[in-house]
N, C-alpha and C positions, 0 to 999 in steps of 0.2 A: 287307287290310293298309292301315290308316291312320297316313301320314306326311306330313312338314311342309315335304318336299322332291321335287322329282323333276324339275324343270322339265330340269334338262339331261341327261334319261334317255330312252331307249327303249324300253328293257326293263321290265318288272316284277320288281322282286326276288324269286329262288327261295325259295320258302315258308322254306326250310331256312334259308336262309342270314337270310333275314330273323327269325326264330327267333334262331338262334345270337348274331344283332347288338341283339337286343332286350333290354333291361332294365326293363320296368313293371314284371315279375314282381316285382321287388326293390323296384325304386324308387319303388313304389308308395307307400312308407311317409314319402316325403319331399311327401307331395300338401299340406302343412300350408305345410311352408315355402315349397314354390313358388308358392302363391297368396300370401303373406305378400310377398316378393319383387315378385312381377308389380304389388301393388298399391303397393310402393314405388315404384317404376317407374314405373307411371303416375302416381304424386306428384308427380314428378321431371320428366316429362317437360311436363307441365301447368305445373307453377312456368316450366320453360325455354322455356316458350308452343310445343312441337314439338304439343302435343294440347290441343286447346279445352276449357275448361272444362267445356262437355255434354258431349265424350268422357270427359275423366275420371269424371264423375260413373256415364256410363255403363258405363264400364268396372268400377270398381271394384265399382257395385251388382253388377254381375252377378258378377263374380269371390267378392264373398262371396255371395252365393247359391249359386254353388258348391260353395264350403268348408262350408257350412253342413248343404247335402245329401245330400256327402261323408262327413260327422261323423254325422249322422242314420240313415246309411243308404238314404235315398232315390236317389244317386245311385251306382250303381256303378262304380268303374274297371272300363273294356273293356279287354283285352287286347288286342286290332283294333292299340291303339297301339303306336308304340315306345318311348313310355316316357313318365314322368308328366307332363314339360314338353307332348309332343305332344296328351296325354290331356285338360290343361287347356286348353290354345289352341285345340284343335277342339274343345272342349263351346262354349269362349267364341265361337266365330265362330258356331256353330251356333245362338248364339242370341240375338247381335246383330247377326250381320255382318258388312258392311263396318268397323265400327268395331273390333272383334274383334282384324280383320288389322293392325293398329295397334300391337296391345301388345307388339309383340316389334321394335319399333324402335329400335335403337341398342343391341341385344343379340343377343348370340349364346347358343347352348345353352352352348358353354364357360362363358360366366362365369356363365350361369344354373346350371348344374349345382355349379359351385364354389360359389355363393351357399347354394343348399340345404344342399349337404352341411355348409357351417361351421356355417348356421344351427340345425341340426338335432343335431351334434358339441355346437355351445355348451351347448344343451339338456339334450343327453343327458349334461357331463360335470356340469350341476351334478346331476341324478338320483343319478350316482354316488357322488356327494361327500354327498350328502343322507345315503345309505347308510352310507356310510364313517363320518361321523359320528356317525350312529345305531350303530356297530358301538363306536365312543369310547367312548360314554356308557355302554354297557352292560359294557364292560371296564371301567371306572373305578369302576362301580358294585357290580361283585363284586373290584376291588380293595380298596376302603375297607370294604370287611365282610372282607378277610382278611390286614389287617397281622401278625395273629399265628396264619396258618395254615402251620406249618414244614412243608415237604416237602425233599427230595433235591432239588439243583442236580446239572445234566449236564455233563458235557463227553466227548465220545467213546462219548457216551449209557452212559455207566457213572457213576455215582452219585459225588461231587466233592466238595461244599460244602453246608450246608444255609442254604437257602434261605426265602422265604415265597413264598406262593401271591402273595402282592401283589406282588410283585417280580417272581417269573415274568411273570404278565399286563403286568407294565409294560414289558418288554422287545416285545410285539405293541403294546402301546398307541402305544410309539415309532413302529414299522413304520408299522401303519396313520394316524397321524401325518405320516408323509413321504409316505402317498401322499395322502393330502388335500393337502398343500402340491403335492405333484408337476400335481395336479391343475388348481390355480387357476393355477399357472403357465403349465400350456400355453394353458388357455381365456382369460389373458390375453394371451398371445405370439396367438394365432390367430384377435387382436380386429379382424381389418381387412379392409374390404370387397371383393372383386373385382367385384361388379355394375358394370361400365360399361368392364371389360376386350374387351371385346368375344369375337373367336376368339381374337386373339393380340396383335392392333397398336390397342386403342381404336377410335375413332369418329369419323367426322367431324359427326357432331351435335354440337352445343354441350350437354352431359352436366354437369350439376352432379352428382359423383363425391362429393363430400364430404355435400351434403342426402342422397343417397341411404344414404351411411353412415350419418350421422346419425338418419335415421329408421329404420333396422332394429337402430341400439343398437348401432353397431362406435364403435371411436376412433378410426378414421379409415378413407381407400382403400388400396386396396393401390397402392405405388408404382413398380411395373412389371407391364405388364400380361401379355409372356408368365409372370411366374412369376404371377399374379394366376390366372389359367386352370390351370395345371401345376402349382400348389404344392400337394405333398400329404403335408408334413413335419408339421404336424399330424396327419392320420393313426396317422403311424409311430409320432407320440410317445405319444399316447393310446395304440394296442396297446403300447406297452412300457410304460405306467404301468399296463396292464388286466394284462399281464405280471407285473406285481410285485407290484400286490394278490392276483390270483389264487398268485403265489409267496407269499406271507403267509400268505394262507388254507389252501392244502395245505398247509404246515410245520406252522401250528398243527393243522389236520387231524390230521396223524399224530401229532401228539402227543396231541390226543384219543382218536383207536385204539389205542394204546398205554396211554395210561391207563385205557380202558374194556375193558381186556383181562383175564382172570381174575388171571392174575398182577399186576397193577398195583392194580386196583379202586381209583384213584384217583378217579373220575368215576362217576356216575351218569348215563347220559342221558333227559331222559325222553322215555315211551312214545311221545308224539305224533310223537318225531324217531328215531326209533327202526322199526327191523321184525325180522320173525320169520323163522323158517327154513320153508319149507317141508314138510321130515321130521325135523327136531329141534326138539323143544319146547321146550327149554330154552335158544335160543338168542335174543338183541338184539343184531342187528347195529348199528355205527354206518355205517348205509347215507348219513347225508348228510354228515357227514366223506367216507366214500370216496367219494362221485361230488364234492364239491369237489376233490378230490386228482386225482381221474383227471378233470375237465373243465379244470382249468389247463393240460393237453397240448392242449386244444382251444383253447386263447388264446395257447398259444405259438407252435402253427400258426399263426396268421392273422396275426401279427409277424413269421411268418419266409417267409412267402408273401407277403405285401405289399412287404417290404421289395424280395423275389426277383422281384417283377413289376417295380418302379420303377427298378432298378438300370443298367439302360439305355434310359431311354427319352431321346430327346433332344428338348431343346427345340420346339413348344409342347408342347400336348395332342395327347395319342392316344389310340386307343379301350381301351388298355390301363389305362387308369385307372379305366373304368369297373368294374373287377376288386376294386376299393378298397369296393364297397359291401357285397357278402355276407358278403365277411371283417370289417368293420368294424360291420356289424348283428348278425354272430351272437356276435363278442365280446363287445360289447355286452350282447346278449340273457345270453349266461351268467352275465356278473360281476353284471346287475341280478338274476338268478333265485341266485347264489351268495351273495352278499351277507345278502340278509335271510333266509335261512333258516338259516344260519351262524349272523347274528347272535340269532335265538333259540333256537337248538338253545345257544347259549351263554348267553342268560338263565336257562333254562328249565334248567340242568344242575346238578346236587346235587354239588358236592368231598365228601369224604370224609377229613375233618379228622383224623383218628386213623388211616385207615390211611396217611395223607400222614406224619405225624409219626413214626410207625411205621417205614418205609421209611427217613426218612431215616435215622433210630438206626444200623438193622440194615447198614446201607451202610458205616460208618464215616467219615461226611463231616466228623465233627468231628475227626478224624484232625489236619489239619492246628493246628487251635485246640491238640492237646496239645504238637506242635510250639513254639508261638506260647508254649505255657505255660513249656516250657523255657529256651527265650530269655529269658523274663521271668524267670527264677533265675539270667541268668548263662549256661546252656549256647550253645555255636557253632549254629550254627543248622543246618550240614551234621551235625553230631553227635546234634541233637533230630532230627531228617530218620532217620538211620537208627538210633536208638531207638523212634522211633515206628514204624517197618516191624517192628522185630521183635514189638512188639507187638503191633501188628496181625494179625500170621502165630498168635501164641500165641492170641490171639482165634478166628481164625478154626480152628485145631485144637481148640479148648474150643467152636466154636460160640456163641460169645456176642459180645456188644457191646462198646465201650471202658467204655461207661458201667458196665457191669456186673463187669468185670475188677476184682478185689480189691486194696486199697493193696500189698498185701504185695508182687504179683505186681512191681508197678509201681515199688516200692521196691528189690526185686531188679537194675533195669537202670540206674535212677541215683537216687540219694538225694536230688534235687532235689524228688521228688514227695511232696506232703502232701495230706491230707484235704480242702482248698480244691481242690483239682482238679475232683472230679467238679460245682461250682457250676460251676468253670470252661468245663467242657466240655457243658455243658447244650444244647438245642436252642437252648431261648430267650438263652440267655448269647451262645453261639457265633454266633447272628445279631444279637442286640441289638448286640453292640458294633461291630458295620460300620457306621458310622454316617457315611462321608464320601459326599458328595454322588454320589448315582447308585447306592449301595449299599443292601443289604437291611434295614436296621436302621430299627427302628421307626421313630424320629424323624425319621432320614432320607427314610424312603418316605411318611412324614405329610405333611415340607417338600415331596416331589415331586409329591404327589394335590395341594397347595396349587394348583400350576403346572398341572396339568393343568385343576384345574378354571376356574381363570382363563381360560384357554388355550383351552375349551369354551366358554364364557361371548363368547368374543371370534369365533368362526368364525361 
């Protein structure tokens, strides 16, 4: 067991216990930022003349020789440690020293550990967003190839309104939209430094707080230092915006298992994203739709466990926050493995334009448009409301369409109806004319790919 304390112990820590309190395992993964940090640090402490110009000099070589070894492979994390801070400081004294014992002057693990983790969070959210965005382009790009692919619009997942496939998609493209914004939001709320918080109450070293920010690229120190150490409200917000993308991705998920369903055969997926049944040959599951769907339970957990861990801790730091990292790395790990494979199993996907258009027909979405047609004669509009239901019911005892119902029939329930109907009630008629902003209609969803693509242009 190698650790970076013990002077006022007697005992050796029980293997066990020492175990259970240990985090390299995990935190092994932040060995980047905490050399990143320590060499700020020593910047800092050099400017503040607390370390002589040869120690910095020395320090720092060594600390990236370190990082460098680390990266290569040469140098392994030991487990022996209790965690990545202890792991660096004893390679560094081990192999310069006296000088070594230096580095960790006018800091404690508390604000070194909060350093890593933001540093590492800030990292990790523009990765996401990187993502995110790459998931944009590729939605906008099968948008503007399908202003005039009519499908069925839902509501109560029963067939409503007819729609286009560009319209649909533009309703995720918003989604995924707000999480990009949601994103830059926190990584800029969670721009400020706690290096020089010390455990809880600062320092009596003369600490330039602000150069140290300044060199690791915050907007400034965090301006109390027990919440500098404790604050871990970033965290929380990141798992709830991991939350929400991951809720984005299942919905549309299962709308892609639904469309790739024999009944729907809306969607094509291909083979690459795709697998087969073990005793049915005939079968293409959409296995990466369902493991997005069923791994979002695994990102709501770590939101709803973190929050459950943080709920009462009270003022400073306690070791219960060290609890913040596994749940915070494997959401992570998920949404970065969810993300682009989503997003090409959604490049990579064939619509099926005819049976989209087909559907909607058979649905009677333009139900309401004969509605809208009545009004436009004059009729009350609760009176087109239930003329169009009987229609409808005649329809569906004949088995057919509205489109295909004969004048005569239509002529039988009000005399309003003429030959110009069935232009009226067309796929393309019935969505063309939506045309106010936010709606399906060509020109409208033309004006909104305008905004989007600007909009991509500027992130």
């Amino acid at each position: 067991m190698a650790q970076l304390w013990g002077g006022r112990f007697t005992k050796e820590t029980e293997a066990q216990v020492y175990d259970f309190n240990a985090s390299i395992s995990f935190d092994k993964r932040l060995y980047k930022q905490d050399i990143t940090g320590s060499i700020a640090h020593v910047e800092m402490l050099a400017k503040q003349e607390i370390l002589t110009t040869a120690e910095k000099d020395e320090l720092i070589t060594a600390l990236k020789e370190i990082l460098v070894e680390i990266e290569s492979g040469n140098l392994e994390i030991s487990h022996k440690y209790e965690d990545i801070h202890s792991f660096v400081e004893a390679t560094l004294i081990q192999r310069i020293g006296d000088t070594g014992k230096k580095l960790h002057t006018g800091r404690s693990r508390n604000d070194q550990v909060a350093l890593d983790m933001k540093l590492y969070i800030r990292e990790e959210i523009s990765n996401v967003d990187s993502q995110v965005q790459e998931l944009l382009k590729v939605l906008l790009a099968v948008m503007k190839n399908n202003l005039e692919t009519y499908m069925p619009g839902f509501t109560h997942l029963q067939k409503a309104q007819p729609v286009t496939l560009a319209h649909h998609l533009g309703a995720y493209f918003e989604m995924f939209k707000r999480d990009h914004e949601r994103l830059l939001s926190i990584q800029e709320r969670m721009n400020t430094c706690p290096l020089g918080s010390g455990a809880l109450a600062g320092t009596t070293y003369p600490l330039d707080r602000e150069y140290s920010a300044e060199l690791l690229g915050f907007a400034g120190p965090t301006l109390n230092s027990m919440d500098g150490v404790s604050d871990r409200d970033y965290l929380i917000e990141l798992l709830s915006a991991l939350s929400t993308i991951m809720m984005h991705l299942s919905r549309f998920s299962e709308e892609v298992i639904i469309w790739n369903s024999d009944e729907y055969r809306f969607v094509e997926i291909d083979d690459a994203y795709s697998t087969g049944s073990s005793i049915m040959p005939q079968k293409k599951n959409p296995d990466i739709a369902e493991l997005v769907r069923g791994k979002t339970g695994r990102v709501y957990g770590a939101l709803m466990g973190f929050l459950t861990t943080m709920k009462s801790i009270p003022l400073a730091y306690n070791k219960d926050m060290q609890e913040d990292k596994e749940m915070v790395f494997d959401a992570l790990d998920t949404v970065e493995i969810c993300l682009p494979l989503f997003t090409d199993m959604i490049r990579t996907m064939k619509f099926r334009e005819d049976r989209m258009e087909r559907s909607a027909a058979s649905g009677f979405t333009n139900a309401t448009d004969v509605a809208d047609y009545l009004v436009g004669k004059g009729v009350p509009f609760r009176d087109a409301h239930s003329i169009v239901g009987q229609l409808v019911l005649l329809c569906i005892d004949q088995g057919i369409s509205l489109d295909e119902l004969p004048l005569t029939e239509y002529q039988k329930l009000s005399d309003k109806f003429s030959k110009d109907l069935y232009e009226a009630i067309k796929m393309e008629t019935c969505v063309n004319k939506r045309n106010t902003i936010g709606a399906p209609g060509k020109a409208a969803m033309s004006a909104v790919i305008q905004v989007y693509e600007q909009y991509l242009k500027s992130v």
